[in-house]
VEXROKE-385163 format. One record per residue (C-alpha): residue in one letter; x, y, z; residue number from 1. Coordinates in steps of 0.25 Angstrom, whole numbers, plus 5000, padded with zeros to 4 digits. Layout:
VEXROKE-385163
(a, (X, Y, Z), NUM)
...
***
This chain:
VEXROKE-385163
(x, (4630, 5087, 5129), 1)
(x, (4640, 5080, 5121), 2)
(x, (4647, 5066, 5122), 3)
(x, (4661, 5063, 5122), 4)
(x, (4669, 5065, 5111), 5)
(x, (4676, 5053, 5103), 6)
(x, (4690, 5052, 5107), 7)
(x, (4701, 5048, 5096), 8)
(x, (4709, 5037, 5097), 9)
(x, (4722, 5047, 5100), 10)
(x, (4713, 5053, 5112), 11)
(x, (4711, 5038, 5118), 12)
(x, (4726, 5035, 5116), 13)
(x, (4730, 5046, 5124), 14)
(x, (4720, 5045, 5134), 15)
(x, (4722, 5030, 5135), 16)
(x, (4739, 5032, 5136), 17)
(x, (4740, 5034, 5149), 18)
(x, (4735, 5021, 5151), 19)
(x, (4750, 5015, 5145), 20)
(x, (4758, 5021, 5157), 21)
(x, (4748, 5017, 5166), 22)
(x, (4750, 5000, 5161), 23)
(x, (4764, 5003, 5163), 24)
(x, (4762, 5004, 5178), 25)
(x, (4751, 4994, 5180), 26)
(x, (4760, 4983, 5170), 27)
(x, (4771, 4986, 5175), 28)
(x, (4766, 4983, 5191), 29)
(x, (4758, 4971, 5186), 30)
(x, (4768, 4963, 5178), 31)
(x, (4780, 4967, 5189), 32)
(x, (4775, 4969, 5203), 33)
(x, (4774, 4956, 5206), 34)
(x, (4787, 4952, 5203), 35)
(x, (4793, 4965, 5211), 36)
(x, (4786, 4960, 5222), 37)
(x, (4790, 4945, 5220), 38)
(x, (4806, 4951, 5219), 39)
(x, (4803, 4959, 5231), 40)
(x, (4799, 4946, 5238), 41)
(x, (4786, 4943, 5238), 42)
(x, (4780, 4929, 5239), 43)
(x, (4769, 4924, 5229), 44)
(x, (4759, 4925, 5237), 45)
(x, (4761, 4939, 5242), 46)
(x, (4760, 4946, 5226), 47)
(x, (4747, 4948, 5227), 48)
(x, (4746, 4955, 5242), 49)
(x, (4757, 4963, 5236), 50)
(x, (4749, 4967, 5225), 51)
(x, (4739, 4972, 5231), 52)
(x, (4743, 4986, 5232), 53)
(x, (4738, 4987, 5216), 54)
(x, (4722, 4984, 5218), 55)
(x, (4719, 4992, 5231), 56)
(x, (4727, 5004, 5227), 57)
(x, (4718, 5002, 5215), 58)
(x, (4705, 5000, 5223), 59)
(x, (4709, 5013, 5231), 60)
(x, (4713, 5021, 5221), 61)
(x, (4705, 5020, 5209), 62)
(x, (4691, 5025, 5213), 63)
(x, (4698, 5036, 5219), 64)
(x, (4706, 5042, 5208), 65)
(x, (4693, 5040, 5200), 66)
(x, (4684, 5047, 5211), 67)
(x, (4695, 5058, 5209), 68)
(x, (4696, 5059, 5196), 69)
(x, (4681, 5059, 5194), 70)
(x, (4682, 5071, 5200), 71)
(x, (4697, 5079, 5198), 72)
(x, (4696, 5089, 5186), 73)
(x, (4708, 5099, 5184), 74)
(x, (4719, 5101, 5173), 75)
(x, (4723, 5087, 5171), 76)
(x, (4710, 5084, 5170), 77)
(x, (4699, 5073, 5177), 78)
(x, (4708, 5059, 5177), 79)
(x, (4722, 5064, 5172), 80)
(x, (4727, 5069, 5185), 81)
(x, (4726, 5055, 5190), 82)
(x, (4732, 5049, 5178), 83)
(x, (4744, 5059, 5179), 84)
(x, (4745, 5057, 5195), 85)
(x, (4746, 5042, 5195), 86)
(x, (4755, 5041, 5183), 87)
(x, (4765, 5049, 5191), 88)
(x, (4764, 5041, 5204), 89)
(x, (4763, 5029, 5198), 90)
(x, (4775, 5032, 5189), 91)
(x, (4783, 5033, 5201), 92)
(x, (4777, 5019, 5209), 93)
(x, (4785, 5012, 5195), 94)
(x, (4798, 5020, 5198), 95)
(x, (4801, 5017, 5211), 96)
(x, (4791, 5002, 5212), 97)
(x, (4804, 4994, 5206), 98)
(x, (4812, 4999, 5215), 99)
(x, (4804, 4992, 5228), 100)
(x, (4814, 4985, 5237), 101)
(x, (4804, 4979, 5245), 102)
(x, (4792, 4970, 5243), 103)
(x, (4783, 4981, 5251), 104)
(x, (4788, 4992, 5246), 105)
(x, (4785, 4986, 5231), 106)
(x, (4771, 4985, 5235), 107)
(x, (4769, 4996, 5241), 108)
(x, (4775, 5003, 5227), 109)
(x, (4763, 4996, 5220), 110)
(x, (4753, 5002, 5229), 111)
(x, (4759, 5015, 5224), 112)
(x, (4759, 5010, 5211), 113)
(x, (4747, 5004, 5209), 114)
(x, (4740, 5016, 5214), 115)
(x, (4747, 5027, 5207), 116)
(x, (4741, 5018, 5194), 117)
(x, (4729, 5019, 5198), 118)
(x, (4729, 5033, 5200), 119)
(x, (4732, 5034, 5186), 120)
(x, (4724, 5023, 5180), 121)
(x, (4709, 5024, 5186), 122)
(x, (4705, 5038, 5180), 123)
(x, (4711, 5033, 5165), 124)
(x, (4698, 5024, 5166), 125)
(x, (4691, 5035, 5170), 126)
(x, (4697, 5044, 5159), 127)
(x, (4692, 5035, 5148), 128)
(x, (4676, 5034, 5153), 129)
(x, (4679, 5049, 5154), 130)
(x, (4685, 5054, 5141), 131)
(x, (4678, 5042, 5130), 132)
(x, (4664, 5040, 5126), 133)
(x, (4657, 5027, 5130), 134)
(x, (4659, 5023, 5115), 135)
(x, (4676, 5025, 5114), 136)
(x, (4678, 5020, 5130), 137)
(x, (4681, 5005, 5125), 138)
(x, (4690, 5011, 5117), 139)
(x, (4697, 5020, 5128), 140)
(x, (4696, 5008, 5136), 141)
(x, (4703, 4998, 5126), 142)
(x, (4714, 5010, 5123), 143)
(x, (4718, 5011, 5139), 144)
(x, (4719, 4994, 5135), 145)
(x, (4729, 4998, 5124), 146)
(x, (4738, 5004, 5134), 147)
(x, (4738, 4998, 5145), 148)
(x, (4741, 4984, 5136), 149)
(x, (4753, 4992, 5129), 150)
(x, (4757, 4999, 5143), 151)
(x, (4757, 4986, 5149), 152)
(x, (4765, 4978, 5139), 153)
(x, (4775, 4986, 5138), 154)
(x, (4776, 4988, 5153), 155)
(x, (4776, 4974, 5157), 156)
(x, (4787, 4971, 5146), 157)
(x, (4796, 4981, 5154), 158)
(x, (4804, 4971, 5161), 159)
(x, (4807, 4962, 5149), 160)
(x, (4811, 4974, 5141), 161)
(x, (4821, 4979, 5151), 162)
(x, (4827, 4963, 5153), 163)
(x, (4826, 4961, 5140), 164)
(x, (4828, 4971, 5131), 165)
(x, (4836, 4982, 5138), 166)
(x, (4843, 4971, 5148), 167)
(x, (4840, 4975, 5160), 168)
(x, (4840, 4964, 5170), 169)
(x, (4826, 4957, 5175), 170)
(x, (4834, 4952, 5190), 171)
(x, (4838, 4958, 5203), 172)
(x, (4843, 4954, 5217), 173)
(x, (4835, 4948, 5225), 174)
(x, (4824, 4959, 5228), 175)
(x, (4827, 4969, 5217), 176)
(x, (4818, 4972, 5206), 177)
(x, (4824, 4969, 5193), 178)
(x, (4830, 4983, 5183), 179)
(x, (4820, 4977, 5172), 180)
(x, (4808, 4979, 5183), 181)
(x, (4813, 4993, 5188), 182)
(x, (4814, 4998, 5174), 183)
(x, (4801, 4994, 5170), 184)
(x, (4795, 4999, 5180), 185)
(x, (4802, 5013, 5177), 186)
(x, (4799, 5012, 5162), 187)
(x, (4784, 5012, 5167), 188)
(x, (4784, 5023, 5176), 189)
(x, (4788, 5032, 5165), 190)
(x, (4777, 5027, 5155), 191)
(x, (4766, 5028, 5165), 192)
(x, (4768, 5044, 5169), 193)
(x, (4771, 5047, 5154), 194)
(x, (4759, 5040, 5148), 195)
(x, (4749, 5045, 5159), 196)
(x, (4755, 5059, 5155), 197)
(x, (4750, 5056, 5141), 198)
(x, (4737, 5055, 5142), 199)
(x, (4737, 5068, 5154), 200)
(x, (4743, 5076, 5143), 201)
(x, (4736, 5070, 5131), 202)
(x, (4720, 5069, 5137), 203)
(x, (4711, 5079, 5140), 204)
(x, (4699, 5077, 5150), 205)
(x, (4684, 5080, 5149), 206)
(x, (4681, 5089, 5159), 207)
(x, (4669, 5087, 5170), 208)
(x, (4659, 5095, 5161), 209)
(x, (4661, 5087, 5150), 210)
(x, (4660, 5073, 5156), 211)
(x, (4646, 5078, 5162), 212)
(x, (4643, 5082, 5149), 213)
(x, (4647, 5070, 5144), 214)
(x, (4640, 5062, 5154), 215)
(x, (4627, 5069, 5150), 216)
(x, (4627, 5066, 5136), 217)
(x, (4631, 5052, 5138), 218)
(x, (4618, 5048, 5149), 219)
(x, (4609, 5057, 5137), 220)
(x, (4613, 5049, 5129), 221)
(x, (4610, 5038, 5136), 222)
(x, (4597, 5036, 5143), 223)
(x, (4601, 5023, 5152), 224)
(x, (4613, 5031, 5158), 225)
(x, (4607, 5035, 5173), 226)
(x, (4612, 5047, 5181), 227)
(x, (4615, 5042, 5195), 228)
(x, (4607, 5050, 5204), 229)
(x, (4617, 5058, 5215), 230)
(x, (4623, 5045, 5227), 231)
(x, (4615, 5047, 5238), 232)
(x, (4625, 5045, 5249), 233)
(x, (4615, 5041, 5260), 234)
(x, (4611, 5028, 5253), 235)
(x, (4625, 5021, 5254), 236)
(x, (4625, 5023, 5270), 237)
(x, (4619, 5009, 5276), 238)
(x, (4624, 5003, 5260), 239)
(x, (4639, 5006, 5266), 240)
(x, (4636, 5002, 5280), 241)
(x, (4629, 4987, 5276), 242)
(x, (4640, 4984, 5266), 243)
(x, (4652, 4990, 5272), 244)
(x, (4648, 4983, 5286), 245)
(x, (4647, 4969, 5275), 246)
(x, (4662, 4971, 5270), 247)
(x, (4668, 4976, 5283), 248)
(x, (4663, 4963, 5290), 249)
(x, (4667, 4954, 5278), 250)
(x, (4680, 4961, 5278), 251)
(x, (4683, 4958, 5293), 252)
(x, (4677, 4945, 5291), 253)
(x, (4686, 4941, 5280), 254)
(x, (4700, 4947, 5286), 255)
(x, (4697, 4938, 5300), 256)
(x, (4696, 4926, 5291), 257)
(x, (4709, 4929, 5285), 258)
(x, (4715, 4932, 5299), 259)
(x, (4707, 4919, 5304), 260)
(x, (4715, 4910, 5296), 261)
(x, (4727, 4916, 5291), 262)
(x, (4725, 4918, 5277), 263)
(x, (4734, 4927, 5270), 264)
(x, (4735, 4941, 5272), 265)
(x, (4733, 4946, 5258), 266)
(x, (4717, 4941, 5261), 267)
(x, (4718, 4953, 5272), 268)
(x, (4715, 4962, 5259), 269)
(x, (4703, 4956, 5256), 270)
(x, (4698, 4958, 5270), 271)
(x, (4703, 4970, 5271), 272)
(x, (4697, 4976, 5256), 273)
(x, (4683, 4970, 5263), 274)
(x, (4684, 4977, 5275), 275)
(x, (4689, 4990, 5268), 276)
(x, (4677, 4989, 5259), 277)
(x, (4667, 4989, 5269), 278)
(x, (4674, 5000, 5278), 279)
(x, (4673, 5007, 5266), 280)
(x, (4658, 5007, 5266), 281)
(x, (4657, 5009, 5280), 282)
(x, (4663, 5023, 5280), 283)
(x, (4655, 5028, 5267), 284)
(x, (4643, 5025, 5273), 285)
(x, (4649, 5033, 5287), 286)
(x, (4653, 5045, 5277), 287)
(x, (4641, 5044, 5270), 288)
(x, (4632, 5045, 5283), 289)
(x, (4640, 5056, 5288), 290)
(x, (4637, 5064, 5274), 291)
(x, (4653, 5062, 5268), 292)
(x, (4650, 5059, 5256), 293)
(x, (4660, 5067, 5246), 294)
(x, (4672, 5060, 5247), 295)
(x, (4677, 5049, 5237), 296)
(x, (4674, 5038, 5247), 297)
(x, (4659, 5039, 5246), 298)
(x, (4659, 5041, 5230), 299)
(x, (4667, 5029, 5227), 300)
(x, (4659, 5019, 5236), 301)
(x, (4645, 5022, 5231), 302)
(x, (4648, 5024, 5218), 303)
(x, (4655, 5009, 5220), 304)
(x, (4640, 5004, 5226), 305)
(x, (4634, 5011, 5215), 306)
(x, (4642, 5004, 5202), 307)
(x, (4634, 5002, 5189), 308)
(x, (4630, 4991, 5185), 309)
(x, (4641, 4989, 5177), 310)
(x, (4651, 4991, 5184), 311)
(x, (4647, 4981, 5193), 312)
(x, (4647, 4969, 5182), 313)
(x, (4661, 4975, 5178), 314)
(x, (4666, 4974, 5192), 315)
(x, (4665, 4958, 5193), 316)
(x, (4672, 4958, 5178), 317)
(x, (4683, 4966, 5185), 318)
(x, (4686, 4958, 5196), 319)
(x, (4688, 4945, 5191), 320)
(x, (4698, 4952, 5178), 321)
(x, (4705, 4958, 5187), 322)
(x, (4706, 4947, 5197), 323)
(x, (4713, 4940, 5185), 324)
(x, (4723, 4951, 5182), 325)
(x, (4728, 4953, 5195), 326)
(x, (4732, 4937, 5198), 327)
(x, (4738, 4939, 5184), 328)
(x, (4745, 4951, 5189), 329)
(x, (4749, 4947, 5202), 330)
(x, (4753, 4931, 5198), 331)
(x, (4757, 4931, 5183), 332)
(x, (4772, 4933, 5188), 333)
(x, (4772, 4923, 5198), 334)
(x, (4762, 4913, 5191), 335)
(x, (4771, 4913, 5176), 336)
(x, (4785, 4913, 5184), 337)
(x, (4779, 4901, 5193), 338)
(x, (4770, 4893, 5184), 339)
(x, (4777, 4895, 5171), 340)
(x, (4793, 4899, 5174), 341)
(x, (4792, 4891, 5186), 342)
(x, (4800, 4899, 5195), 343)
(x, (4798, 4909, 5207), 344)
(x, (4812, 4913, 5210), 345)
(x, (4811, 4929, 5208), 346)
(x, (4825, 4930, 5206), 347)
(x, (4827, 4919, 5193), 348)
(x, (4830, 4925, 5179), 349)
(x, (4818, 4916, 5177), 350)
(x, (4806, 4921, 5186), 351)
(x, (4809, 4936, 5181), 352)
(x, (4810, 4932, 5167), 353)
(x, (4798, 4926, 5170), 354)
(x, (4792, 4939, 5177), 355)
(x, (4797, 4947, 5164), 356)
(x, (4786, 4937, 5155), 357)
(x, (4775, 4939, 5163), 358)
(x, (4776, 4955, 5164), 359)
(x, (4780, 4953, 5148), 360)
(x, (4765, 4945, 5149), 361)
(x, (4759, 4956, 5155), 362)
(x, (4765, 4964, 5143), 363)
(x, (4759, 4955, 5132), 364)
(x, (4746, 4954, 5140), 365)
(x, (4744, 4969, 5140), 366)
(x, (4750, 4969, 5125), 367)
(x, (4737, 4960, 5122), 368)
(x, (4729, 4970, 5128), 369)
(x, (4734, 4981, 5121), 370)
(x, (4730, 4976, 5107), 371)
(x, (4717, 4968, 5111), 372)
(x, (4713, 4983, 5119), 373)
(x, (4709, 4986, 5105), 374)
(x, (4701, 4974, 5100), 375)
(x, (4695, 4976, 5113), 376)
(x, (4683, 4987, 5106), 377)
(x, (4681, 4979, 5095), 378)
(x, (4678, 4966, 5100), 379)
(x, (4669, 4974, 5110), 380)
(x, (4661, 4980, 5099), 381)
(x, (4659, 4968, 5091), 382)
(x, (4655, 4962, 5104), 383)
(x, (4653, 4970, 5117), 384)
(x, (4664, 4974, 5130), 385)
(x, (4658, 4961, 5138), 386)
(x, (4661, 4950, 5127), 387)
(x, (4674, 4957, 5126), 388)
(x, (4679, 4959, 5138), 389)
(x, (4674, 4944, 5142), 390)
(x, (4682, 4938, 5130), 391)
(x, (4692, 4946, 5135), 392)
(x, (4693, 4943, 5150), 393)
(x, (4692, 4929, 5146), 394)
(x, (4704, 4929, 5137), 395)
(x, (4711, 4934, 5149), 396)
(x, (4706, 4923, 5159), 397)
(x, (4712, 4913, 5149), 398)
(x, (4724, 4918, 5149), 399)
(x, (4726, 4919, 5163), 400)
(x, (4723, 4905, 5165), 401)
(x, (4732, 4901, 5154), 402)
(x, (4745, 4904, 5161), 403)
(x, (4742, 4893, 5170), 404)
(x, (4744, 4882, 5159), 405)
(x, (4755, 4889, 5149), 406)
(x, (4770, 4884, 5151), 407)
(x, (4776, 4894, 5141), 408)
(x, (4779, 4909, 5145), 409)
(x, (4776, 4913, 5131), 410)
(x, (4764, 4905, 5131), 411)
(x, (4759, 4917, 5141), 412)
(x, (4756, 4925, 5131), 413)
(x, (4745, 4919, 5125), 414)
(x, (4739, 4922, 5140), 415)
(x, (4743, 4937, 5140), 416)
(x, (4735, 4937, 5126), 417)
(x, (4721, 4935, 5134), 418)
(x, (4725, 4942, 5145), 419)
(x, (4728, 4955, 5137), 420)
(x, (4713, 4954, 5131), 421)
(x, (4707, 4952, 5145), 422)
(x, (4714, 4963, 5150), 423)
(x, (4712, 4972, 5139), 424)
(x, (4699, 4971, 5140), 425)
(x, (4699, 4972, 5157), 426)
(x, (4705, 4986, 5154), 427)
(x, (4696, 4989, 5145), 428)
(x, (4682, 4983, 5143), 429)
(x, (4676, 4985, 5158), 430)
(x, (4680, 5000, 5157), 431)
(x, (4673, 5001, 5145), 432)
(x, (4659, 4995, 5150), 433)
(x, (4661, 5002, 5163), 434)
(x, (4662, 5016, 5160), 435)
(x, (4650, 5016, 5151), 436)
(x, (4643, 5014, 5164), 437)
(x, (4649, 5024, 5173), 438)
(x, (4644, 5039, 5175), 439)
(x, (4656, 5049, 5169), 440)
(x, (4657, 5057, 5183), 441)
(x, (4660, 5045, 5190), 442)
(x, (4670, 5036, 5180), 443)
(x, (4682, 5038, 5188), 444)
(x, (4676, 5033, 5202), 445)
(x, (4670, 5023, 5196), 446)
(x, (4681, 5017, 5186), 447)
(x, (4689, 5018, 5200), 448)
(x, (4676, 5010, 5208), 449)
(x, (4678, 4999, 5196), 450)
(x, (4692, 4998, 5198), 451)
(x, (4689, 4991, 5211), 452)
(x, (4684, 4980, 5201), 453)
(x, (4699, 4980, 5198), 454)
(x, (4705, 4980, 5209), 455)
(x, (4695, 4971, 5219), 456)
(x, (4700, 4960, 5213), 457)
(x, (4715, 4962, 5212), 458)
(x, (4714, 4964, 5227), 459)
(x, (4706, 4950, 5229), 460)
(x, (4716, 4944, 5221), 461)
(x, (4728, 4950, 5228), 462)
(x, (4722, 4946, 5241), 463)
(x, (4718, 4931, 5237), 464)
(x, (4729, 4928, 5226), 465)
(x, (4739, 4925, 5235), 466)
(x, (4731, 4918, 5244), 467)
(x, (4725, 4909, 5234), 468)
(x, (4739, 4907, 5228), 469)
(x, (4745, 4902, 5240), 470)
(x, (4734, 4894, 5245), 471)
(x, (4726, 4888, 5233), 472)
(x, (4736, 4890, 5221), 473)
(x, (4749, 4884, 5230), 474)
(x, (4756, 4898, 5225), 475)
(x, (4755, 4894, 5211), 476)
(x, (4753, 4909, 5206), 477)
(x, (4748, 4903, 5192), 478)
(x, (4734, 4898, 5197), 479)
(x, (4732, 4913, 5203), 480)
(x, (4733, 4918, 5187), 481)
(x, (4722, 4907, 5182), 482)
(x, (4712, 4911, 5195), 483)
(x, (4714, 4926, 5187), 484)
(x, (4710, 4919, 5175), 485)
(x, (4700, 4912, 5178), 486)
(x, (4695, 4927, 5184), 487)
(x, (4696, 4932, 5172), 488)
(x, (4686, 4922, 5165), 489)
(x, (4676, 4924, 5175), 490)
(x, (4676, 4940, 5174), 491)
(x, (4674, 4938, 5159), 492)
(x, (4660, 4930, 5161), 493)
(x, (4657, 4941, 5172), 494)
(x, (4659, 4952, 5160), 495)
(x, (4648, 4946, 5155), 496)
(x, (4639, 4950, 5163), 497)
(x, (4642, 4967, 5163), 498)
(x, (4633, 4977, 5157), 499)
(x, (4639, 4983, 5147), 500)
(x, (4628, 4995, 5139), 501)
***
């Protein structure tokens, strides 16, 4: 038996690169897709329905390409065919995406999108529990931070560097996505395939037989790691039936009172993710009974009502930081061109120089993170990864919630400083804990199942942000951004409460 080997910091770099074409795609759609749609037509209170596309493709998708990769060995390896395949796809999503001439077809692009990131995305979380040792996966985590933070800065400051810099002009026509957009949008395209291809070509895998081996050492080594004994099937059946019975009634429940009195139709996916949940549960258990069980289906829903114990405390973290991150996603455009420029009109040299700062932000923001993912390690080993990802989330909350009283643009960056520690540490701290507490042959299903922690939320909030905006914040997109702050605060006192050995 032997462990696994300690990897240099070259061997990190290279297998965290990757990571840099992958934040090209995701910062590129998060700081622009909102003001595509808004060109395309879209009203305020539609953003969020129209964004939707990115959290279910990610609820979908993950735990499966995890499940898969769990289980694909061949010449590329156990998690580089995925990395290689999504790159592509998703490569070609950011070519044509600017180039949308309608508001459906836009969204229907960053259904494609999104999912072609995720095919890439989940197994690199995978990739780092598989290839690291317990003691260098902070580290791995905090190196994947690096690179998103410095492929996200450059990625969101795209469109001011093509206005800016090499003068291409930040305007169109009414319904045309400006030249600066489209060619950032290209730019990334190219960076995401070739930086993927980096670490294909640079990274060897373990093989099967080495993990197991691997595996072994590590639960000698130490006594309190338990095997779990093989799933018996049988014991999920009336399990599946009581709760899926439970969510498919709460879901019908829920989508009568919307229909009852007209709420709006966005709330439709909360009903409908209820429902869908339920029904779920209701054909495992019908699989089960009739002896079905190897399919992917069956492996993902038990492991999901079998999650350690930590996994569960860090699911509760999850939900409320990423909560936060989406209404800053989704509303930053339309909260610092409202609240602070003072204007709406998508066609003013001021609303898109406007919209050109806060993807700028998103760049600072990312650039923050990019520095402070390595003070990360060290404030956790003079302290532990709870302290330090709760100072963290808590730098983040405050700056959120500052937008609402700054006047000066410039004054955002202050704001972007905390917000680049919390998300720093988002990327990086509750991976580290986590993976500790998974078992090897199951780290892919399972960093997919915690992604649902992820994307739960960014689905709640595209189905109530609206709502609430129109209703209870009188389309003032500013107080939707202090609501994600004050989610932010509240998921840093929950991190206390995680085990972390």
């Amino acid at each position: 038996m032997r462990q696994k080997p300690q990897l240099s910091f070259w061997q990190i770099w290279n297998m965290s690169f990757g990571f840099l074409g992958i934040q090209f795609g995701f910062a590129l759609q998060n700081g622009n897709v909102s003001r595509i749609f808004e060109t395309l037509g879209a009203k305020i209170d539609e953003i969020p329905i129209l964004w939707i596309a990115a959290p279910v493709t990610g609820l979908i998708i993950q735990p499966i390409i995890g499940y898969m990769s769990d289980k694909t060995w061949g010449k590329l390896g156990r998690r580089r065919p995925y990395f290689l395949t999504g790159a592509i796809l998703a490569s070609i999503a950011l070519f044509i995406m600017p180039n949308s001439p309608l508001l459906w077809i836009a969204a229907g692009m960053l259904w494609i999108m999104d999912a072609s990131i995720n095919v890439s995305m989940e197994p690199f979380r995978a990739f780092v529990g598989d290839m690291l040792s317990d003691e260098q996966r902070t580290k791995g985590f905090a190196m994947q931070s690096f690179f998103i933070g410095i492929g996200a800065f450059v990625a969101s400051w795209l469109p001011y560097i093509f206005t800016n810099i090499l003068k291409i002009p930040n305007t169109a026509a009414e319904g045309i996505i400006p030249l600066s957009v489209k060619y950032s949008f290209y730019a990334g395209g190219g960076v995401f395939i070739l930086a993927v291809l980096w670490t294909v070509i640079k990274t060897k895998e373990y093989s099967p037989d080495e993990l197991l081996e691997f595996e072994n050492t590590k639960k000698s080594d130490n006594k309190h790691i338990t095997t779990r004994q093989k799933t018996d099937y049988k014991n999920f059946i009336s399990k599946f039936i009581k709760s899926g019975g439970i969510w498919t009634i709460a879901g019908l429940i829920t989508g009568f009172i919307i229909y009852q009195f007209q709420l709006e139709k966005e709330l439709y996916i909360l009903s409908g993710g209820i429902f869908g949940f339920g029904i779920i549960q209701l054909l495992s258990a019908f699989l089960i009974k009739k002896d079905k069980t190897k399919n992917g289906l069956i492996s993902i829903i038990t492991d999901l009502f079998q999650l350690p114990k930590t996994m569960i405390q860090l699911a509760f973290v999850q939900f409320f930081s990423w909560f936060a991150l989406f209404a800053m996603w989704i509303y930053s455009t339309s909260a610092v061109t409202s609240h602070i420029y003072h204007t709406s009109d998508t066609q003013s040299q001021i609303y898109n120089d406007a919209a050109d700062w806060v993807s700028g932000m998103f760049g600072y923001y990312n650039l923050f993170a990019a520095a402070f993912a390595f003070i990360i390690p060290v404030i956790a080993k003079y302290t532990n990864r709870k302290i330090t990802h709760m100072l963290s989330l808590i730098a983040g909350g405050v700056g959120l919630a500052s937008f609402y009283i700054i006047k000066d643009p410039a004054m955002l960056i202050w704001s972007m400083v905390g917000i680049g520690i919390a998300w720093a540490s988002i990327l990086s701290m509750p991976y580290a804990i986590l993976t500790g507490a998974l078992p090897q042959n199951k780290m892919g299903v399972y960093m997919g199942i915690f992604n649902f922690f992820i994307v739960i939320p960014q689905i709640l909030a595209a189905s109530i942000l609206g709502f609430l905006t129109k209703h209870l914040f009188n389309e003032q997109a500013i107080y939707a951004i202090v609501l994600g702050g004050i989610s932010m605060i509240f998921a840093a006192i929950l991190t206390l409460f995680v085990t972390d050995k």
